[in-house]
C-alpha positions as CSV (number, residue, x, y, z in Angstrom):
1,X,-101.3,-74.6,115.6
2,X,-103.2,-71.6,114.0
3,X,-100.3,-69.0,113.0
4,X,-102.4,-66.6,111.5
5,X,-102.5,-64.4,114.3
6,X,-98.6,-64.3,115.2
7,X,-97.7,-64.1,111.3
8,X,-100.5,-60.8,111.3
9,X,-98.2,-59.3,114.1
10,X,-94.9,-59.9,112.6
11,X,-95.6,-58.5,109.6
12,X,-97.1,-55.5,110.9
13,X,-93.9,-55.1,113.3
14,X,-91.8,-55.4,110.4
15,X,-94.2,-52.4,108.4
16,X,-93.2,-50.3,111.5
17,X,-89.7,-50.8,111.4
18,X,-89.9,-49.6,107.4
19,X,-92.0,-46.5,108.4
20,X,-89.5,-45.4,111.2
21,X,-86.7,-45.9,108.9
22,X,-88.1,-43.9,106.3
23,X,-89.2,-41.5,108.9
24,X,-85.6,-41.1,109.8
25,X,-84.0,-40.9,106.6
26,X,-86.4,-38.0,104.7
27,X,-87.4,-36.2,107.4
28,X,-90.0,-35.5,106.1
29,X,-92.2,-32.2,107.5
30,X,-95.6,-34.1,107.5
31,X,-95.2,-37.5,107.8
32,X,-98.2,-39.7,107.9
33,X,-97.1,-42.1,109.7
34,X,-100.2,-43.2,112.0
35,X,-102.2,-43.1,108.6
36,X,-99.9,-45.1,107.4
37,X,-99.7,-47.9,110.0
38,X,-103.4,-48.2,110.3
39,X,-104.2,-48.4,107.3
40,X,-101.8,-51.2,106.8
41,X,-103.0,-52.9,109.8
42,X,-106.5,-53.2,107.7
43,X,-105.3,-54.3,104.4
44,X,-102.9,-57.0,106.1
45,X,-106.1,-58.5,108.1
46,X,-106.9,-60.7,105.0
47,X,-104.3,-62.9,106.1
48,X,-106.1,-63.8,109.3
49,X,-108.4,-65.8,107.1
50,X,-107.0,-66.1,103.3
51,X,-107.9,-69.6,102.5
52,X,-106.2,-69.9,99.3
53,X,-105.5,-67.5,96.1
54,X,-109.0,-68.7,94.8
55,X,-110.9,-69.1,97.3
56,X,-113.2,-67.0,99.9
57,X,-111.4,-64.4,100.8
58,X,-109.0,-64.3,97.0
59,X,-111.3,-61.1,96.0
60,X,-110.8,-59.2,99.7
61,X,-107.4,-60.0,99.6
62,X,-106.5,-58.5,96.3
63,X,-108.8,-55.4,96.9
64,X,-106.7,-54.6,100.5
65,X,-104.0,-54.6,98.4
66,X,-104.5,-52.2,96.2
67,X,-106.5,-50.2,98.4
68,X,-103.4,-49.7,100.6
69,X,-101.8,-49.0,96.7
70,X,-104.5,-46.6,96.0
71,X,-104.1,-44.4,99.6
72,X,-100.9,-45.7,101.0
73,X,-98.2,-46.2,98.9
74,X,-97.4,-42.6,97.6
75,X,-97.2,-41.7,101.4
76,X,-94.8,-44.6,102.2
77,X,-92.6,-43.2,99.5
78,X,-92.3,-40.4,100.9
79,X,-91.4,-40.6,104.0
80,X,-88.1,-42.0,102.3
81,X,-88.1,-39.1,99.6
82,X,-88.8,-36.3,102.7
83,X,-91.6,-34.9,99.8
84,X,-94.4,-33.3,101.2
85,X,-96.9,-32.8,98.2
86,X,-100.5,-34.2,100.2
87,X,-102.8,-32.4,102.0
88,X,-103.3,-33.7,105.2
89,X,-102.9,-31.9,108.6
90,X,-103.0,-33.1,111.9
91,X,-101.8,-36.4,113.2
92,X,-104.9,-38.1,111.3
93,X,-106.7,-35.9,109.0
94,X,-110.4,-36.0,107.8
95,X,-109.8,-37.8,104.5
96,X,-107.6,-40.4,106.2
97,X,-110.8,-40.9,108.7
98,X,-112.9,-41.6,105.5
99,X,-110.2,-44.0,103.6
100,X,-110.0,-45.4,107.2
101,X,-113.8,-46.6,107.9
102,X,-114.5,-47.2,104.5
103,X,-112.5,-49.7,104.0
104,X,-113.0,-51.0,107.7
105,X,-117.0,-51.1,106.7
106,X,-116.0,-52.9,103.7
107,X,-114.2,-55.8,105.3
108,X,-116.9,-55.8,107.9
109,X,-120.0,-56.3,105.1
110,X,-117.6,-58.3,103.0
111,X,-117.1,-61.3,105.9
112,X,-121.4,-60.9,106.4
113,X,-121.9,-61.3,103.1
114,X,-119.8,-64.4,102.6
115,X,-120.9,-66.2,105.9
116,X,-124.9,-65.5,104.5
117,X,-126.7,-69.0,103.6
118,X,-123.0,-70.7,103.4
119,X,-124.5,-73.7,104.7
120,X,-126.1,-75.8,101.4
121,X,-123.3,-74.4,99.1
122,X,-122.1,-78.1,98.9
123,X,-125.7,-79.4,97.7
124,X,-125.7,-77.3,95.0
125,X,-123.9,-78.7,91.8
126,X,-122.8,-76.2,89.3
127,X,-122.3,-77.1,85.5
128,X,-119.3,-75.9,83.1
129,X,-119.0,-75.7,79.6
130,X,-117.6,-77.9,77.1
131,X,-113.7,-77.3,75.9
132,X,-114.9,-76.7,72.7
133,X,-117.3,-74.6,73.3
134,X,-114.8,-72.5,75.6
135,X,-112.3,-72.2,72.4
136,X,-114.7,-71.7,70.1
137,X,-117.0,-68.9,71.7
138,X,-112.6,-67.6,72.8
139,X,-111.2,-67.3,69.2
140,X,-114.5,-66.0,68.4
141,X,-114.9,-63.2,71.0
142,X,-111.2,-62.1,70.3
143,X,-111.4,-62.2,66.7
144,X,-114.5,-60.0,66.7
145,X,-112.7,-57.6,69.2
146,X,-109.5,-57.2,67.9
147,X,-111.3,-56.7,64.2
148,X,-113.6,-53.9,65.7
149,X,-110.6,-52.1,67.6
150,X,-108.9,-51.9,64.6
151,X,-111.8,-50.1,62.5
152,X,-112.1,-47.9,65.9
153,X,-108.7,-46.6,66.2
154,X,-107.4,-46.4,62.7
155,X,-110.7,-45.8,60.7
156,X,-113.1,-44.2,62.9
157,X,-110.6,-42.2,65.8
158,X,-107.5,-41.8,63.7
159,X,-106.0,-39.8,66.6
160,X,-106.6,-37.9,69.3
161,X,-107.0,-34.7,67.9
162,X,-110.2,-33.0,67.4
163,X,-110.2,-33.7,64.0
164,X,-109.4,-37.7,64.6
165,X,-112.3,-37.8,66.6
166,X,-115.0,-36.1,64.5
167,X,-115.2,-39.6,63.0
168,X,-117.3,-40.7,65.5
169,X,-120.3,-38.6,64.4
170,X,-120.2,-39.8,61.3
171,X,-121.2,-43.6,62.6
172,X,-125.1,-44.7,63.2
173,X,-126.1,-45.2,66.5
174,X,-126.2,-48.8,66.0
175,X,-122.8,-48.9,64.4
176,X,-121.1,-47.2,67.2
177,X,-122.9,-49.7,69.6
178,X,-121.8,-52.7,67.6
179,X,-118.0,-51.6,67.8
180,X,-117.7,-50.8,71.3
181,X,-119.6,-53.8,72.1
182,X,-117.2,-56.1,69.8
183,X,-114.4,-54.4,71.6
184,X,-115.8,-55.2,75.3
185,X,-115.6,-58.8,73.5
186,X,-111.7,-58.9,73.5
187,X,-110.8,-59.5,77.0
188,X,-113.4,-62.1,77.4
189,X,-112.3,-63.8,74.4
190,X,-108.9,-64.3,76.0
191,X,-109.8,-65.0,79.4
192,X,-111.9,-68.5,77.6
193,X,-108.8,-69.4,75.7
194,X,-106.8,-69.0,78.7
195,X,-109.4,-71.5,80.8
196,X,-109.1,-73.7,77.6
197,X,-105.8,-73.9,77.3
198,X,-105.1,-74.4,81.2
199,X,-107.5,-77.0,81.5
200,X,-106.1,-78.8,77.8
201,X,-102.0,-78.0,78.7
202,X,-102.5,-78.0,74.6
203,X,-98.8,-77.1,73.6
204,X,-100.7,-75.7,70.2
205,X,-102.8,-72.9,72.5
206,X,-99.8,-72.0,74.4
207,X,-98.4,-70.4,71.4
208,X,-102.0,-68.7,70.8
209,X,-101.8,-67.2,73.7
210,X,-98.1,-65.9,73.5
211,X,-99.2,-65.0,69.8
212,X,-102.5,-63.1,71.4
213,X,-100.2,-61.3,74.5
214,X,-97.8,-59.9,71.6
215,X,-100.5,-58.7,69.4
216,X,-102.4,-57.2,72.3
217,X,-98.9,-55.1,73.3
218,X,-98.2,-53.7,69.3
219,X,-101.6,-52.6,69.1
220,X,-101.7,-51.1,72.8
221,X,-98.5,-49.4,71.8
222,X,-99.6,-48.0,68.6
223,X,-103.0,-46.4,70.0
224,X,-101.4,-45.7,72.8
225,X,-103.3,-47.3,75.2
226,X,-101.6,-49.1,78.3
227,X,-104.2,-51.4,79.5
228,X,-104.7,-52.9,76.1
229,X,-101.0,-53.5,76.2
230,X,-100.9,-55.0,79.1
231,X,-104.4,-56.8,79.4
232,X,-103.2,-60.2,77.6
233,X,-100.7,-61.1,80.2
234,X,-102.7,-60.0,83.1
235,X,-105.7,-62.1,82.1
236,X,-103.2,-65.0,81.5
237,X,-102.1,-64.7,85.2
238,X,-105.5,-64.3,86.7
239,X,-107.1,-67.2,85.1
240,X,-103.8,-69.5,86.1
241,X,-104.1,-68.0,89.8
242,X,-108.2,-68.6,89.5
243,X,-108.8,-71.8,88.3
244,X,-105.8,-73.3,89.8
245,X,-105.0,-71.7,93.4
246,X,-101.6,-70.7,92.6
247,X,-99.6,-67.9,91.6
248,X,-97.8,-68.6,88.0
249,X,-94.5,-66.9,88.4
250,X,-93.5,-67.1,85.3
251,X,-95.8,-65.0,84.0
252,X,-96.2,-62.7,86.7
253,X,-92.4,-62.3,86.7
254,X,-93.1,-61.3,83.0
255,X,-95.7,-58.8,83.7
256,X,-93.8,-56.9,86.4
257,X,-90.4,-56.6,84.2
258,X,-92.9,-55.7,81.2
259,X,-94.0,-53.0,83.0
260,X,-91.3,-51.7,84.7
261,X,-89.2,-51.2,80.7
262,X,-92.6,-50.7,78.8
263,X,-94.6,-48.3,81.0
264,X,-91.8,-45.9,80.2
265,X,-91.6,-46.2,76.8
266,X,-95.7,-45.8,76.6
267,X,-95.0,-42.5,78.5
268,X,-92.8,-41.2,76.4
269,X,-94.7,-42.0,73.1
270,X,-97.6,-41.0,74.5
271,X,-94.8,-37.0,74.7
272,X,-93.3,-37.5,71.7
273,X,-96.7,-38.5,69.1
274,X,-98.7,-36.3,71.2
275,X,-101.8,-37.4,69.6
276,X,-101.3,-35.3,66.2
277,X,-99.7,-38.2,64.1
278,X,-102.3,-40.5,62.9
279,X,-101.8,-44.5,63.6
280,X,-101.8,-45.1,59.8
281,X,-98.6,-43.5,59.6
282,X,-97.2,-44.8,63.2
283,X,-97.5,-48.0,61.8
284,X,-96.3,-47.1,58.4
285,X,-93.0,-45.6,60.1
286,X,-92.7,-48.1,63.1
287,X,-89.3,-48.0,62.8
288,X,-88.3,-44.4,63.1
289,X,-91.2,-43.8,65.7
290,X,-89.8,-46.7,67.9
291,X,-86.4,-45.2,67.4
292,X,-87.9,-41.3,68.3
293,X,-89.7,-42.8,71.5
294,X,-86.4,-44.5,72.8
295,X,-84.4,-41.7,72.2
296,X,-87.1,-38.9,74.3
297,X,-87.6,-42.1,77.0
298,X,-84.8,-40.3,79.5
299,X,-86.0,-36.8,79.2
300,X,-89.5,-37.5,79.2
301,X,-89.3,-39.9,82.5
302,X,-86.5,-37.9,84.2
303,X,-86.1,-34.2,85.6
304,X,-88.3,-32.0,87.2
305,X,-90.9,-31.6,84.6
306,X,-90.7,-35.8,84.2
307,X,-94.3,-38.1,83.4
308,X,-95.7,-40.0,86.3
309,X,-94.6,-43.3,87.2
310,X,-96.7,-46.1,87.5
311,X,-97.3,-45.9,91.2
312,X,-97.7,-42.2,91.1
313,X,-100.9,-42.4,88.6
314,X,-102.0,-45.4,91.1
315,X,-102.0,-43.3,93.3
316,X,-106.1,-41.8,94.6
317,X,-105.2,-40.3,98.2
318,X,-105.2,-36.7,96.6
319,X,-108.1,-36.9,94.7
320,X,-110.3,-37.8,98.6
321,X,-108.5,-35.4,100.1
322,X,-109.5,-32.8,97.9
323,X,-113.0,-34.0,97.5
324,X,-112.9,-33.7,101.2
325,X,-111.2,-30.3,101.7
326,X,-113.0,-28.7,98.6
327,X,-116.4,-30.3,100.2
328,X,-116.0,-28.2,103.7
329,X,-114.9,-25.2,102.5
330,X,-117.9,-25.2,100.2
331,X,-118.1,-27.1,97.1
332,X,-121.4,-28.2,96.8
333,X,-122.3,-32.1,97.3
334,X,-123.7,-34.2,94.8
335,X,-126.3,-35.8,96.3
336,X,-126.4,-38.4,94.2
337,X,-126.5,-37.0,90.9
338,X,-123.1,-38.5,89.0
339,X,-124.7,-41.9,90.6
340,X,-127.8,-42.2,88.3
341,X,-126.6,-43.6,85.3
342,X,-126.9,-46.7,87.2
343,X,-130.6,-46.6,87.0
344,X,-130.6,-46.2,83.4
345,X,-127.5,-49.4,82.8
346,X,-129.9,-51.5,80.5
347,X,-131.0,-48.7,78.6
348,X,-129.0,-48.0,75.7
349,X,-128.3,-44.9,73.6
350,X,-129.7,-46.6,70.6
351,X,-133.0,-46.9,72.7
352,X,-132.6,-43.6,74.5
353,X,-131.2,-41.1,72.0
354,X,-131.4,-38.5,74.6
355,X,-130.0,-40.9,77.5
356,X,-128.0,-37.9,79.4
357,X,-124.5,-38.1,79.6
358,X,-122.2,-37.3,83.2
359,X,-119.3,-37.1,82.7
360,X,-118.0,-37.5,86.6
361,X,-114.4,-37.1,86.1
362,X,-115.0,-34.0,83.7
363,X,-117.6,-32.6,86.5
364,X,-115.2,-33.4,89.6
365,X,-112.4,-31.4,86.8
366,X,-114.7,-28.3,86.9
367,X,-116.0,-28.5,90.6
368,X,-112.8,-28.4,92.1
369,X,-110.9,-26.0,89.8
370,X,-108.0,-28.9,88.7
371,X,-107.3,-27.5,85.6
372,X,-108.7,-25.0,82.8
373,X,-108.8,-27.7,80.2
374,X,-112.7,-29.0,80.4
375,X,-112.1,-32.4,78.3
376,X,-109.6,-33.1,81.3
377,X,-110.9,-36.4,83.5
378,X,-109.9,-36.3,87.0
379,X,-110.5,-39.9,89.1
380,X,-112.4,-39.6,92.0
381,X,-112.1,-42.9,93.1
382,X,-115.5,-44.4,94.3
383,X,-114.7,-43.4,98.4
384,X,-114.3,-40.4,97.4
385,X,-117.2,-39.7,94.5
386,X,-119.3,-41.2,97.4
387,X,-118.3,-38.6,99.8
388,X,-119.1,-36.0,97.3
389,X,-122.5,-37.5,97.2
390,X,-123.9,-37.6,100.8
391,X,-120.5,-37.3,102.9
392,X,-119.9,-39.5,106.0
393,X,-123.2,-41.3,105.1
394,X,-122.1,-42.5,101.6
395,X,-119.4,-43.6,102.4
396,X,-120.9,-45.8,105.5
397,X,-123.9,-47.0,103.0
398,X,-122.0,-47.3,99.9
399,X,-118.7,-49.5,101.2
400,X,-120.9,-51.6,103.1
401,X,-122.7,-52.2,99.3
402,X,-119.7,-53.1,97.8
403,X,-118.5,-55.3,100.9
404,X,-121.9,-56.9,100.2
405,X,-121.3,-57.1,96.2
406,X,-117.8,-58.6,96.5
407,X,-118.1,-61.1,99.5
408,X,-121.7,-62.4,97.8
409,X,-119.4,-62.9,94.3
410,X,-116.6,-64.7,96.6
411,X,-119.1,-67.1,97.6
412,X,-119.2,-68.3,93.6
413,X,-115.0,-69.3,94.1
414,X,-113.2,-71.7,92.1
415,X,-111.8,-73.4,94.8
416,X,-115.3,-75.2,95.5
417,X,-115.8,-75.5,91.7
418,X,-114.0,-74.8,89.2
419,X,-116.6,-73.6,85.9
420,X,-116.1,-70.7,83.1
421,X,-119.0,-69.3,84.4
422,X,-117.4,-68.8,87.7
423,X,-114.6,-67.7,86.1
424,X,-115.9,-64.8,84.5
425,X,-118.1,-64.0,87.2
426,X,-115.0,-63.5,89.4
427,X,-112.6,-61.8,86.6
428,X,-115.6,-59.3,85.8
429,X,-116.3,-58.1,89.3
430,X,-112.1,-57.7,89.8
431,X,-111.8,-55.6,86.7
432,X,-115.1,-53.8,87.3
433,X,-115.3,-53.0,91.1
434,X,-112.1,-54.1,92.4
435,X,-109.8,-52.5,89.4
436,X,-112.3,-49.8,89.1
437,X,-112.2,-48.4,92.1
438,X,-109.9,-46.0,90.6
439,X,-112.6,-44.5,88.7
440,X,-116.0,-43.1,88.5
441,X,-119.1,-45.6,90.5
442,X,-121.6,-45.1,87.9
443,X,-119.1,-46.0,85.0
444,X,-117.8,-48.9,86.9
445,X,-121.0,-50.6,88.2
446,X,-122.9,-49.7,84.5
447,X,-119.9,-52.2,83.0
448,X,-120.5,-54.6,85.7
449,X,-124.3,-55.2,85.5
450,X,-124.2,-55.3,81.7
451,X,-121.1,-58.0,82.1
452,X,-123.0,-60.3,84.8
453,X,-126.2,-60.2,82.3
454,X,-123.8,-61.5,80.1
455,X,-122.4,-63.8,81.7
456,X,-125.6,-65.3,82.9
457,X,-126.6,-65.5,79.2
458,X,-123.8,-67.4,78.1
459,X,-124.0,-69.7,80.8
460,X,-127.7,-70.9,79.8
461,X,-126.2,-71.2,76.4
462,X,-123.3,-73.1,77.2
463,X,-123.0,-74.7,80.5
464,X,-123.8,-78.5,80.2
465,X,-121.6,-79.9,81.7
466,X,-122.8,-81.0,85.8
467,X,-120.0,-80.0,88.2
468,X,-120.1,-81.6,91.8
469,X,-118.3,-81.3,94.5
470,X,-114.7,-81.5,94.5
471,X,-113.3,-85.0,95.2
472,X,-111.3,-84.6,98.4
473,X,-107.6,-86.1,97.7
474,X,-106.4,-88.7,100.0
475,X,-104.2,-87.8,102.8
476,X,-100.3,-87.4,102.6
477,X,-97.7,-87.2,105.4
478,X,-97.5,-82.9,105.8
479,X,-101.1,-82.3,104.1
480,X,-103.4,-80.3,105.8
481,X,-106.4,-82.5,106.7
482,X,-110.0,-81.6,107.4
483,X,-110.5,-83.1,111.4
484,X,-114.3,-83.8,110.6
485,X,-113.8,-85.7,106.8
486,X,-110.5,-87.4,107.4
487,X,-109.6,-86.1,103.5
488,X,-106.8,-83.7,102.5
489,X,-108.1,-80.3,101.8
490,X,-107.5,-79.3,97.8
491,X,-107.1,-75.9,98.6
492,X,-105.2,-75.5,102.6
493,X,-105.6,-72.3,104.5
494,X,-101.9,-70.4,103.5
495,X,-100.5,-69.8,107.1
496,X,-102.6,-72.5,109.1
């Protein structure tokens, strides 16, 4: 018996019940409730067909989610809170309408693009690398990154002042390439130690790894950069869920109590250095800063004048609805001006000295008249940058592109086969598209190309190793079994 369908309901019910509830408790003035329970209705439709936490539908299923993150979650809270700090009017207001069909055009493209050609995906045989090679190229990768982020932030950008940057200008073209190439190294380095290590169970590259994840924190702490901090455990739980279908809880356990004590603690350093100490002496005074930090965590986090929390800065819904307000009452579209860097991804500076730089966050900053500061960035997340390009036609055309882009990568999944190349196919299109939907399209998608060049490269240097199909398990009293093969499916639909 297929549950899918009555599980989609009961969970949907049970949403409903939460919004009246918080309904009733704020009362809240302009409660978007209706936005609120479709767009939850959309982002919970994965589970009519998840097939597994690496499989087909893996990469639509964690993009729902944090697309009802992204434009729903800051409304949900509140409802509970009774705030009223959005700018939607009416029972469903424009920008809801455009976070509405853009993700409904998304799903659509994304379940066209993965049913495409599926028929001789089994004929095909893939090839992986060798283990050695995985660690290797891994220590390698990470060795050169960490090295070059650590000549980057304490010799070249010594802090964030004006005066800490101006090291910059003094590097070559081609130095300045190297560095921030080296440092786009890191993460991959530890996503192939991870795969080496899960595949080994090597007792010796668990404590790398832990050893990695603590370095990557201290060094995220001290520049003062959260995703470095945090990027080490993350990648250690995606490459678990990836290459082995399930969710490690351990770690993931981890990762949300790491955040929920450290993301404080960042904010509050991030007040109480306010980029005018240099990192030689942060380091040099650990101690005392760590001691500073703690002390300032309450008053910085706290209060009406307190730093966002994590979901608050998550948060995108104000950034479409002032694209979309600020558009009709006569901010001028873009017309796909911030997009063109895209054309111009495999040229770099060193080639093009006079490559022109668009800055999309500083522009949308300016446009709209967020703030006076013109360094500030302000994410436009990529619905909304593609309103500000062509309006209701962007966003039709350019979700139904990244539908296309994300269900023709899920058709490379690990549950079929399980290779690094796949891997990192996979891990680059989450951080790149899925994660950077948050940001600007033509700094996302400029990463993305580069990385899949990459990655193709790599895997003509590396993969050797011929990778069939997998061998189907024999059956066991409660498996799942496939009627037509007789054999016990590795990877079982979740609620089927």
């Amino acid at each position: 018996m297929n549950l899918r369908p009555v599980a989609y309901v009961a969970l949907n019910l049970l949403f409903l019940c939460v919004v009246l509830l918080g309904y009733g408790i704020g009362d809240q003035q302009n409660p978007r409730v209706l936005h609120l329970l479709l767009l939850f209705a959309l982002c919970s439709s994965v589970i009519l067909n998840l097939d597994g936490f690496n499989a087909r539908y893996a990469l639509l299923g964690i993009f729902l989610g944090l697309y009802f993150v992204y434009f729903g979650v800051q409304d949900l809270t509140n409802l509970y809170t009774g705030l009223d700090d959005n700018g939607s009017t009416g029972v469903l207001s424009e920008s809801e309408r455009v976070i509405l069909f853009g993700g409904a055009i998304l799903v659509v493209f994304y379940r066209f693009a993965l049913s495409f050609g599926k028929k001789n995906k089994d004929r095909k045989i893939a090839y992986d690398w060798p283990i050695a090679s995985v660690l290797s190229v891994g220590i390698l990768f990470w060795g050169l990154g960490i090295c070059a982020t650590y000549y980057w932030y304490f010799h070249v950008v010594t802090d964030k002042t004006l005066e800490g940057t101006r090291g910059i200008a003094k590097l070559s073209p081609w130095l300045t390439t190297g560095l921030v190439l080296a440092q786009m190294l890191q993460p991959l380095g530890i996503l192939l130690i991870a795969y080496a290590w899960r595949i080994t169970r090597s007792k010796a590259m668990l404590l790398l790894i832990i050893a990695i994840v603590g370095i990557q924190v201290l060094f995220g702490f001290v520049i003062d950069v959260k995703g470095m901090a945090i990027t080490g455990g993350v990648l250690i739980i995606v490459t678990i869920t990836f290459t082995e279908g399930r969710v490690p809880k351990v770690w993931l356990a981890g990762a949300l109590v790491f955040i929920y004590v450290a993301f404080p603690v960042f904010q509050a350093y991030r007040a109480v250095i306010d980029g005018n100490v240099s990192r030689t002496n942060v380091v040099a005074n650990l101690g005392a800063t760590l001691e500073k930090v703690l002390s300032a965590e309450n008053r910085v986090n706290h209060g009406p004048e307190r730093a966002q929390t994590f979901l608050e800065r998550l948060s995108l819904k104000a950034s479409v609805e002032m694209i979309v307000n600020g558009t009709a009452r006569g901010v001028p579209f873009q017309h796909g001006f911030t997009l063109t860097p895209i054309l111009s991804a495999f040229l770099p500076r060193i080639l093009w000295t006079d490559k022109p730089d668009i800055p999309t966050g500083r522009i949308v900053n300016r446009a709209f008249n967020v703030t006076d500061q013109d360094d500030t960035y302000i994410s436009p997340s990529h619905i909304g940058e593609l309103y500000w390009n062509f309006g209701w036609p962007g966003v039709i055309v350019g979700m139904a592109m990244i539908g296309t882009v994300l269900g023709t990568v899920a058709r490379f999944n690990l549950a079929e086969r399980r290779t690094v190349t796949r891997l990192l196919l996979v891990v680059v299109t989450l951080e790149s598209v899925i994660h950077g939907f948050e940001s600007s399209i033509a700094g996302s998608y400029v990463v993305w190309l580069r990385c899949i060049a990459a990655v193709g490269l790599l895997h003509l240097a590396f993969a050797r190793i011929p990778v069939g199909s997998p061998q189907p398990k024999r059956a066991r009293p409660g498996d799942v079994v496939d009627q037509e093969a007789g054999t016990a499916l590795l990877f079982p639909n979740l609620l089927r």
